[in-house]
NULUMMI-349942 format. One line per field, with one value per residue: chain; residue in one letter; x, y, z of N, C-alpha, C, CB in turn. Coordinates in steps of 0.001 Angstrom, whole numbers, plus 500000, padded with zeros to 6 digits. Glycine has a CB too. Layout:
% residues N
mol c(A,...) $
type c(A,...) $
npx c(X,...) $
npy c(Y,...) $
npz c(Z,...) $
capx c(X,...) $
capy c(Y,...) $
capz c(Z,...) $
cpx c(X,...) $
cpy c(Y,...) $
cpz c(Z,...) $
cbpx c(X,...) $
cbpy c(Y,...) $
cbpz c(Z,...) $
% end
This chain:
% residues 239
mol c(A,A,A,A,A,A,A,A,A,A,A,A,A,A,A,A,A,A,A,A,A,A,A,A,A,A,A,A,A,A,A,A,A,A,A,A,A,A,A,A,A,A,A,A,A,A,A,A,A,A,A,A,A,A,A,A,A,A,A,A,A,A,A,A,A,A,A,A,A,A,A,A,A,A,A,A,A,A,A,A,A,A,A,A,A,A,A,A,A,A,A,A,A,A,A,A,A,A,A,A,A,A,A,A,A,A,A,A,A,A,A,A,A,A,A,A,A,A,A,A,A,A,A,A,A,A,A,A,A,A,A,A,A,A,A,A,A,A,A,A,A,A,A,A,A,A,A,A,A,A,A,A,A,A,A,A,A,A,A,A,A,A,A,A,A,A,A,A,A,A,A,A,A,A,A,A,A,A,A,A,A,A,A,A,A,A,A,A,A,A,A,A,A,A,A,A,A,A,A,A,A,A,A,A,A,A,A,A,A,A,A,A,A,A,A,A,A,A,A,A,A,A,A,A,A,A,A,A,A,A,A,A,A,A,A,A,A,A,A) $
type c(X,X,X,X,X,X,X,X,X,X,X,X,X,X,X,X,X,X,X,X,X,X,X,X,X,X,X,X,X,X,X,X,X,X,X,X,X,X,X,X,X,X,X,X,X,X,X,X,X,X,X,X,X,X,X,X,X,X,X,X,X,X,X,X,X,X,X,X,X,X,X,X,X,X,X,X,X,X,X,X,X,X,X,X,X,X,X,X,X,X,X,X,X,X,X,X,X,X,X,X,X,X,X,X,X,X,X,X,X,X,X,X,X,X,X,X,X,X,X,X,X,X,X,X,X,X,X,X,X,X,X,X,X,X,X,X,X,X,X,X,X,X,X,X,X,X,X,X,X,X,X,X,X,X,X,X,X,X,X,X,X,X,X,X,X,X,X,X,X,X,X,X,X,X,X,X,X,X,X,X,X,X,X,X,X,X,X,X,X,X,X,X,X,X,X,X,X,X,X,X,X,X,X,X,X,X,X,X,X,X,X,X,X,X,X,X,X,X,X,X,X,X,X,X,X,X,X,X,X,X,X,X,X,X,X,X,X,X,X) $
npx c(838687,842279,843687,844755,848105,849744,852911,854229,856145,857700,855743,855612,855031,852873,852229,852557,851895,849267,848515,848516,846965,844672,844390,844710,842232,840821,840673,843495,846175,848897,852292,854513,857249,859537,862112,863719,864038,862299,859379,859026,857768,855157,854181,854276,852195,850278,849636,851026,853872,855243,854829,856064,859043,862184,864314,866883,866021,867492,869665,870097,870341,868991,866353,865988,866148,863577,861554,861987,862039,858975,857796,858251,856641,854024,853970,853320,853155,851147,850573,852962,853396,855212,856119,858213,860806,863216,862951,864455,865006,866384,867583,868965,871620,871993,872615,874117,876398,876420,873662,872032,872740,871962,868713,868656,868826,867342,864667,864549,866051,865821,863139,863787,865783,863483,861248,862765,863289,860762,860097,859807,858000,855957,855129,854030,851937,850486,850709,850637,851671,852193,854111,855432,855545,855688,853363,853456,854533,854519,854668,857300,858036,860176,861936,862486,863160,863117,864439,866745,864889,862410,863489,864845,861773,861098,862393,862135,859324,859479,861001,859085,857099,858211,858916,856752,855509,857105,856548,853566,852991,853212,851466,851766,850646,852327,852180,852028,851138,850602,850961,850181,849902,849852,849349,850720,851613,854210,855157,857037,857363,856482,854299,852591,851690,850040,849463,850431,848317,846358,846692,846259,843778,841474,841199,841787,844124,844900,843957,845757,844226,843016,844852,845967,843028,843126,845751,843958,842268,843802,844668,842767,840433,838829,840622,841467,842774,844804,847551,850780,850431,850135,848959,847970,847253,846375,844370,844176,846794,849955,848825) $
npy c(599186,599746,602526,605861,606618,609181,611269,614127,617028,618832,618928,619587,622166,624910,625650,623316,621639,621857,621330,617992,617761,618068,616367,614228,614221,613921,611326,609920,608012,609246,610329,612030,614387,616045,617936,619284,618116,618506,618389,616120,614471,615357,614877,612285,611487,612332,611325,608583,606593,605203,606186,609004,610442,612051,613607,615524,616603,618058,616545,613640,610845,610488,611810,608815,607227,608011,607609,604742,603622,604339,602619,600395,600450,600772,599516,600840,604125,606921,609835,612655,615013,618269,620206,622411,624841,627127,631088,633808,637348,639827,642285,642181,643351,642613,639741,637315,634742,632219,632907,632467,630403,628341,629064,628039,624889,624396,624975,624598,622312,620326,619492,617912,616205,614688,613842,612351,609851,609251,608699,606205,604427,606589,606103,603337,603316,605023,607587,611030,614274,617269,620555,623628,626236,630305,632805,634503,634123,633755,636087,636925,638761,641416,641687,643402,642647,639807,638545,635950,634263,633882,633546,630900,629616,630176,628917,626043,626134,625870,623478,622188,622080,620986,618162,617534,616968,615427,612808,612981,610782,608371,608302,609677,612525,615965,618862,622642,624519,627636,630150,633409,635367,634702,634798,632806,631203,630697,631944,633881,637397,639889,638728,639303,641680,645149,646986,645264,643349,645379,645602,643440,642230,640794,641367,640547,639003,635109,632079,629045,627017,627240,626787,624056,623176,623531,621645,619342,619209,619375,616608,614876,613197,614866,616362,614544,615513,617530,618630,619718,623020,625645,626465,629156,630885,632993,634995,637189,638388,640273,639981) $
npz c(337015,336227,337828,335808,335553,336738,336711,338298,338511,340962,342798,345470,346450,345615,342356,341425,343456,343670,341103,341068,343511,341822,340370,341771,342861,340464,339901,339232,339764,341357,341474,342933,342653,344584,345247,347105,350765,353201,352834,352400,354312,354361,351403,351320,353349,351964,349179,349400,350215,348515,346026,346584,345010,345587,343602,341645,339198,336741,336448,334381,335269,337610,336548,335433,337139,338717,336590,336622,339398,339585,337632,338438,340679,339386,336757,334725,332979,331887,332065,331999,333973,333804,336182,336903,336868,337773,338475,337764,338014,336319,334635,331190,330879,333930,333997,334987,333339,334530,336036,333839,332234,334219,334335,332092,332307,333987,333806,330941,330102,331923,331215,329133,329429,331655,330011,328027,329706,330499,327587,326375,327977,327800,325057,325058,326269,324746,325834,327398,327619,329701,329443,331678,330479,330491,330101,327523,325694,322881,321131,321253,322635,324157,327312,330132,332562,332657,330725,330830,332142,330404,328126,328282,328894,326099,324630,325893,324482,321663,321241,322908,321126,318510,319909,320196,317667,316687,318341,317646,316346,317256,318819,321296,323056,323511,325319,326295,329278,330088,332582,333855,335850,338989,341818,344570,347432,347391,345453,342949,343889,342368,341363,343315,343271,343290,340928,338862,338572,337702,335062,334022,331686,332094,334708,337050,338762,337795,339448,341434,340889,338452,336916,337153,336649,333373,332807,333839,332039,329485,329888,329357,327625,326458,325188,323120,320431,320689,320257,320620,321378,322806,326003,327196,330536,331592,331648,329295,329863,328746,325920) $
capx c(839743,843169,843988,845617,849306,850671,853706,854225,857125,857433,854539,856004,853962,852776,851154,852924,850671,847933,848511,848961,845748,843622,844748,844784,840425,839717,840755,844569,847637,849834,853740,854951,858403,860207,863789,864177,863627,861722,857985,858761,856760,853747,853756,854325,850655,849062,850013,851849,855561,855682,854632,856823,860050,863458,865043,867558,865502,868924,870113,869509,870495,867589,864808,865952,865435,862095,860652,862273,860864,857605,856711,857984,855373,853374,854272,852657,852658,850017,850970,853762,853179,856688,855932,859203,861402,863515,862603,865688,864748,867269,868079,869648,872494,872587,871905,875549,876167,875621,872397,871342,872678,870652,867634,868094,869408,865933,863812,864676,867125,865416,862399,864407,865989,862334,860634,863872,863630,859398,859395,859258,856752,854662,854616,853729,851000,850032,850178,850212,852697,852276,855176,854642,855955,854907,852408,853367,855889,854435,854890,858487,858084,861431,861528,863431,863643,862845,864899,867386,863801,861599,864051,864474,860888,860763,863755,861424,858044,859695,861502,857398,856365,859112,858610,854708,855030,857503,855594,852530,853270,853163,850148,851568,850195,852863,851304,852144,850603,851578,850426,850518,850168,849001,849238,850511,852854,855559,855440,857642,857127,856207,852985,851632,851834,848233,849369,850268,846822,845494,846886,845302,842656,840429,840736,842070,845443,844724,844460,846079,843091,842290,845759,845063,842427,843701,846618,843453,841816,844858,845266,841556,839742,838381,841543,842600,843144,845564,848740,851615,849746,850650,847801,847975,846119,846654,843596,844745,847753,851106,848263) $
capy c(599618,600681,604205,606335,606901,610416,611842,615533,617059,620511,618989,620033,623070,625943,625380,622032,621050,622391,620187,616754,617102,617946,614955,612644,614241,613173,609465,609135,607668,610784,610171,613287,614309,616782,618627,619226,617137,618997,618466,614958,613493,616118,614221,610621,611038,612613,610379,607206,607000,604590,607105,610103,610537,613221,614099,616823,616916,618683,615289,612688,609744,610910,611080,607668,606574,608404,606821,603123,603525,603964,602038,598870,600020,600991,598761,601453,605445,607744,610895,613589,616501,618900,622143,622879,626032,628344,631890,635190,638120,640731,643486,641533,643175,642073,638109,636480,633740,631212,632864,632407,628818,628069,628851,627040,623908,624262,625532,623617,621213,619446,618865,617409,615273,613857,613308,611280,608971,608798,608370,604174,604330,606807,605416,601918,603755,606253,608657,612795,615543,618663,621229,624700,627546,631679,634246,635680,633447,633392,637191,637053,640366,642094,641565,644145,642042,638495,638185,634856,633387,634070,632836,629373,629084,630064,627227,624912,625975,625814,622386,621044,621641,619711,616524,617156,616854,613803,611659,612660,609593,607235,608621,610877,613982,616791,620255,623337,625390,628844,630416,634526,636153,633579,634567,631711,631576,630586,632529,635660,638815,640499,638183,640225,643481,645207,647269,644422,643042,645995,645454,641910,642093,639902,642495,640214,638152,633504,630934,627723,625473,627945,626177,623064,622558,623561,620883,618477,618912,618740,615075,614230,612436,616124,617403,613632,615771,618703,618128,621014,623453,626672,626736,630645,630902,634076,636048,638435,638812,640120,639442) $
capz c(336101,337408,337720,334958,336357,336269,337029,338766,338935,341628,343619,346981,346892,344421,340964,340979,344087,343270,340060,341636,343955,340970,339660,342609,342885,339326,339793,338771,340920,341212,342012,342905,342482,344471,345032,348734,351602,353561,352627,352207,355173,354167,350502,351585,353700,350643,347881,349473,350420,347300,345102,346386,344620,345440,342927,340656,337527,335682,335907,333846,335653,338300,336056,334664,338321,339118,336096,336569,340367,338805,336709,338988,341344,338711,335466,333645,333014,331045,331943,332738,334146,334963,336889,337866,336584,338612,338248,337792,337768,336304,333557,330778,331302,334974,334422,334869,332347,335646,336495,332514,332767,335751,333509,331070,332751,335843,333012,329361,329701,333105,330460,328206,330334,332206,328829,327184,330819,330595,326414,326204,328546,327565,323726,325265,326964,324303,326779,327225,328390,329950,330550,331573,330115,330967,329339,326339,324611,320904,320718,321316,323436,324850,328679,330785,333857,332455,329679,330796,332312,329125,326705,328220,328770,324548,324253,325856,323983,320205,321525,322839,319321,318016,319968,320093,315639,316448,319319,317379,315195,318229,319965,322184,322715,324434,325399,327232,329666,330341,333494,333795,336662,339696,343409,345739,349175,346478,343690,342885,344620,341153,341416,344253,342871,342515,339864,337825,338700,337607,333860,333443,330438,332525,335207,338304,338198,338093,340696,340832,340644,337508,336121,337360,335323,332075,332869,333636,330430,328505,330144,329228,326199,325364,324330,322443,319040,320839,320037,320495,321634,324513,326492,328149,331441,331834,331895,328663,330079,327880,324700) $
cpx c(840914,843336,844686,846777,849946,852444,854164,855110,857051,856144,854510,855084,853568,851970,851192,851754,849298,847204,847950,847596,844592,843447,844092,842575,840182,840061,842496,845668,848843,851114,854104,856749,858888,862017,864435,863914,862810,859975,857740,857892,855182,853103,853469,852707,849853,849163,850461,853818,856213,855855,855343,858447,860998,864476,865574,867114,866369,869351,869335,869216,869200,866386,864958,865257,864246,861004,860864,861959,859521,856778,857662,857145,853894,852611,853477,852961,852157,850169,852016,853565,854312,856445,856971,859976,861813,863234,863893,864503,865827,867343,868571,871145,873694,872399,873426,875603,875923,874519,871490,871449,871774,869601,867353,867929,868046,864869,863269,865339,866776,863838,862688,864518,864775,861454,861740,863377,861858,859144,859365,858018,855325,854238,853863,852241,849648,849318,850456,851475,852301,853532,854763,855836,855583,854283,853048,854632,855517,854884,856285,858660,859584,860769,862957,863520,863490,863416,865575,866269,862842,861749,864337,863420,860613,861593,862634,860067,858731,860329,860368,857216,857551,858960,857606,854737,855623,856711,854160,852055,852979,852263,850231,851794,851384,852031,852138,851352,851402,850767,850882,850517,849035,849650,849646,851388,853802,855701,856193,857217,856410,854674,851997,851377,850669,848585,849899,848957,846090,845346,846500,844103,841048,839922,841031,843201,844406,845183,845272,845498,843118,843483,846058,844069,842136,844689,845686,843079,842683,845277,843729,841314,839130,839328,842321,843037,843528,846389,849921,851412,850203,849405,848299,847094,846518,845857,843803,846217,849021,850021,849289) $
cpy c(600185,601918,604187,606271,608282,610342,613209,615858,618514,620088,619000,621237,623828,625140,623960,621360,621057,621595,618656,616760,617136,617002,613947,612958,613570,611583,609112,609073,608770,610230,611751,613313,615805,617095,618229,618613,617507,618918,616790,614085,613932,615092,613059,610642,611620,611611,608925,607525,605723,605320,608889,609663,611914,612934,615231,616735,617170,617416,614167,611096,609699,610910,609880,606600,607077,607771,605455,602554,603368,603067,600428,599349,600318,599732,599291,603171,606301,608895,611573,615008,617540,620582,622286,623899,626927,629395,632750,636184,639763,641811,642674,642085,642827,640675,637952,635309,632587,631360,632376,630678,627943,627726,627958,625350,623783,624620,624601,622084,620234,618893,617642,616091,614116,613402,612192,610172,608694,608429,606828,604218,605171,606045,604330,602598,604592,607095,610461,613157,616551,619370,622609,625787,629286,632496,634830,635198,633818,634737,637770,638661,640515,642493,642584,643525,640442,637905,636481,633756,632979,633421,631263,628666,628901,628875,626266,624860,625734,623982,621063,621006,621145,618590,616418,616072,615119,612579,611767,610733,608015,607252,609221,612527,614839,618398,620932,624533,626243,629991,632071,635026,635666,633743,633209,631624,631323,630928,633872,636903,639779,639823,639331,641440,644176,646284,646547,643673,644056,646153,644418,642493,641615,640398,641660,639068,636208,633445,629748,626579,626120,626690,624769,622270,622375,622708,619740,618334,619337,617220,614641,613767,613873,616624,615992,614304,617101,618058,619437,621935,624346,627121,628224,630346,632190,635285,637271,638577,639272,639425,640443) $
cpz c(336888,336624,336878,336020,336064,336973,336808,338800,339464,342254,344855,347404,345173,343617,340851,341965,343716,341845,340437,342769,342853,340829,340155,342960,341830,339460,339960,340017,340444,341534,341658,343341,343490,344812,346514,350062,352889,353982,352218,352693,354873,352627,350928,352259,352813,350305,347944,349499,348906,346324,345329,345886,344940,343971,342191,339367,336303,335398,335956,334265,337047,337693,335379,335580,338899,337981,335940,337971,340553,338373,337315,339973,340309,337222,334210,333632,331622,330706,332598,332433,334739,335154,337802,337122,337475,338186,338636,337355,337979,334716,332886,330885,333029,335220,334341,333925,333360,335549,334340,332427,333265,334961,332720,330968,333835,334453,331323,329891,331256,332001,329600,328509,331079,330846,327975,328466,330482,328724,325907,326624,328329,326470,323964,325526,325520,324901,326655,328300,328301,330411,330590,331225,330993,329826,328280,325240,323072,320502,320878,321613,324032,326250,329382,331929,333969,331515,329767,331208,330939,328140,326996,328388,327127,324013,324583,325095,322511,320768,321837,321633,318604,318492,319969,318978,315541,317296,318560,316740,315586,319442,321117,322198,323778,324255,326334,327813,330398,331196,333155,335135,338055,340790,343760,346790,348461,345207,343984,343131,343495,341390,342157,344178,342435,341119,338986,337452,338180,335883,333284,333022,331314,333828,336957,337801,338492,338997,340351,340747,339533,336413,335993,336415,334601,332079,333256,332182,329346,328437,329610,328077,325647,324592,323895,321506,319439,320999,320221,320712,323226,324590,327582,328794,332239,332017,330666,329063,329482,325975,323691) $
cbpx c(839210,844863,844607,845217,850338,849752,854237,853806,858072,857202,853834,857674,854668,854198,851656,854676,850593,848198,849995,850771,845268,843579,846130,846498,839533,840017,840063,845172,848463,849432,854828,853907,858693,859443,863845,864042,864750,862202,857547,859507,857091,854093,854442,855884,850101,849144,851120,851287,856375,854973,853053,856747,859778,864656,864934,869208,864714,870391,871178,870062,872166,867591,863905,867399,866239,861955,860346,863946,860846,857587,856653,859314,855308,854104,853922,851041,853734,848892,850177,855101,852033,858725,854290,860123,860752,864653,861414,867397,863688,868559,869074,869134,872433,872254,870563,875954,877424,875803,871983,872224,873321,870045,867507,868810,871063,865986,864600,866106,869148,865092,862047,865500,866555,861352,860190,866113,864429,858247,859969,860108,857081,854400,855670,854660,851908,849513,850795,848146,854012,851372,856879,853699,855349,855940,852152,853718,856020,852510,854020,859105,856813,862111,861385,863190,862831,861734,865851,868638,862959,861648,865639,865007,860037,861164,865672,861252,856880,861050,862380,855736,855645,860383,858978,853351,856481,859129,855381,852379,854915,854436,849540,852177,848222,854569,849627,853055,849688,852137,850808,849821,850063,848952,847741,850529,852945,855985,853712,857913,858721,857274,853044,851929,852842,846575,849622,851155,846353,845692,847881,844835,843306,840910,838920,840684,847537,845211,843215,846911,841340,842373,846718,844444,842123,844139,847745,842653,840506,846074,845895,840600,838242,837862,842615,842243,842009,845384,848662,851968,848841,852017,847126,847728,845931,847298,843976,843929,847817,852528,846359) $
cbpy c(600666,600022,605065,607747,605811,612022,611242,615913,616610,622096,618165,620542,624345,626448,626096,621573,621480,624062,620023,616794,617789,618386,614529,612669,615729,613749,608716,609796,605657,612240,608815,614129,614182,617283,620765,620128,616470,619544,619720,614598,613669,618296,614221,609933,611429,613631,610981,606180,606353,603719,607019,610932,610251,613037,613663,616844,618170,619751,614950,612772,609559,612129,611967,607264,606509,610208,607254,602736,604186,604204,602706,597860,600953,602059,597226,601068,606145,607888,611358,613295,616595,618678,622639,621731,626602,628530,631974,635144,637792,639842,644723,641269,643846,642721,636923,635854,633517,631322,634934,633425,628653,629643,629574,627322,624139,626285,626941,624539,622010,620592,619668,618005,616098,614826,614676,611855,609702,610241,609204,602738,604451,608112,604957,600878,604887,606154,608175,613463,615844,618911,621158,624955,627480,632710,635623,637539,631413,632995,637862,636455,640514,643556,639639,645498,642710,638285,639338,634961,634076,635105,633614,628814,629709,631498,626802,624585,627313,627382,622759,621593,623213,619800,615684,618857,618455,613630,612187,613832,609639,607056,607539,610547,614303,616783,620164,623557,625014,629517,629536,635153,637615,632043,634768,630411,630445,629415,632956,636069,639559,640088,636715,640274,643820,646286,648196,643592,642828,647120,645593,640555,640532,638462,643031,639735,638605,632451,630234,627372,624985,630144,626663,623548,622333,624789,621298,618446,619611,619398,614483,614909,610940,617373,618914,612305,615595,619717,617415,621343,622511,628274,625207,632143,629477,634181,636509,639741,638312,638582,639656) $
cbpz c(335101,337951,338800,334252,336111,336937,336851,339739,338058,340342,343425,347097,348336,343648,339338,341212,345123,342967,339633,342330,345270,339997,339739,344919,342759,337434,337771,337372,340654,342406,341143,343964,340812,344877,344758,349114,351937,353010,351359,352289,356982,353761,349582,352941,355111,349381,347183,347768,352766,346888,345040,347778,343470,347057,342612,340490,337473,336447,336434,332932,335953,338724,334997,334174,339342,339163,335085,336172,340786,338062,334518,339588,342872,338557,335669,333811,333650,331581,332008,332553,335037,333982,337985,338438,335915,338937,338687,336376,338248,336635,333886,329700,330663,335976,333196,336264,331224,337047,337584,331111,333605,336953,332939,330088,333239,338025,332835,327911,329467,335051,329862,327959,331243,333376,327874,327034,332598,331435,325396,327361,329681,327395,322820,326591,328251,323438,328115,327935,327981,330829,330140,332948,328734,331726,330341,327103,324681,319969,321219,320092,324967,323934,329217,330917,335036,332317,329352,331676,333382,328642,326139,328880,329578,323670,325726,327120,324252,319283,322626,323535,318167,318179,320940,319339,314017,316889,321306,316498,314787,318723,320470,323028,323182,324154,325962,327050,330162,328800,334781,332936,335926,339163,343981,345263,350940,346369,342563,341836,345185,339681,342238,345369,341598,343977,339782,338009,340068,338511,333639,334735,329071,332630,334513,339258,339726,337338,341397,341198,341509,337523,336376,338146,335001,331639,333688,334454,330065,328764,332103,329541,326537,325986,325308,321890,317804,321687,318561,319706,321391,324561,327265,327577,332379,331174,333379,329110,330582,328980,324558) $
% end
């Protein structure tokens, strides 16, 4: 049988990596997508230099070409997976209307953008989306240092359950998972903090295999009948 086909996006390092080998263990052909050119030669001997892609996610004419690269070496894709989002961290009254921008444009509006460029293909496919959000969206909590981050992750979780309800119709499933408080050599300085660790419910902050493989079994036949859906992996976190 040939392999499912995903597509990663942020799988240069971090959660996004950590994504993209799960993947490429359970069986599926990964194309990983990233930004900077840097880690390019490190992907190309993971994954195949066919299957790595650069690109600006913000624009559209880029994910039109990361998924029309694809799927001629491919002539198929199943799933997308986008773990990419810049992270601010400021006072709302110290976010600049740039740095709020930023957010929403690296955060929402780069989703937007890779799901309009992958939705033919998934429908053909009736295939699955994951995007990831953060910890504590449904409770529309007031953030003193996360506010311009928070709110375009909530732009993009009310925006999944809108195309979830509409792709439902055509068999594809979109989901999001929403990571809380996950250690890794590239995560925000706030991560490492033991007294934030010491406020997790669950009583130790997540890994990124832990997230991993809540973003596998969202792509699996167990979860065919989840549809729209913010998967928290957060340990309690912001409950």
């Amino acid at each position: 049988m040939q392999s499912r086909v995903v597509l990663v996006t942020g799988a240069a390092r971090g959660i996004g990596r950590e994504v993209a080998e799960r993947l490429r263990e359970d069986g599926w052909s990964v194309h990983a997508v990233h930004r900077s050119p840097e880690r390019r030669a490190e992907l190309e001997d993971r994954f195949g230099a066919e299957r790595v892609h650069r690109a600006d996610l913000t624009r559209g004419e880029d994910c039109a070409a990361v998924v029309r690269d694809l799927l001629f070496a491919e002539s198929r894709l199943d799933a997308v997976v986008h773990a990419v989002g810049e992270f601010h961290q400021a006072a709302p009254s110290a976010s600049t209307l740039e740095e709020c921008r930023w957010m929403l444009e690296s955060n929402y509006l780069s989703a937007v953008a890779l799901l309009a460029a992958a939705r033919p293909a998934l429908r053909e496919s009736r295939g699955a989306g994951v995007l990831f959000g953060t910890a504590g969206l449904a409770g529309m909590r007031a953030r003193t240092t996360t506010a311009a981050y928070s709110a375009a992750k909530s732009a993009l979780r009310v925006w999944m359950r809108s195309v979830a309800q509409e792709e439902a119709a055509h068999g594809v499933r979109i989901n999001m998972v929403s990571p809380g408080v996950i250690p890794h050599p590239h995560a925000a300085a706030e991560t490492l903090d033991p007294e934030s660790h010491a406020r997790i419910p669950a009583g130790r902050p997540g890994r990124p295999d832990e997230v991993a493989g809540a973003v596998a079994w969202l792509l699996s036949l167990e979860a065919a009948h989840v549809v729209g859906q913010d998967l928290e992996v957060a340990g309690g976190w912001l409950l």
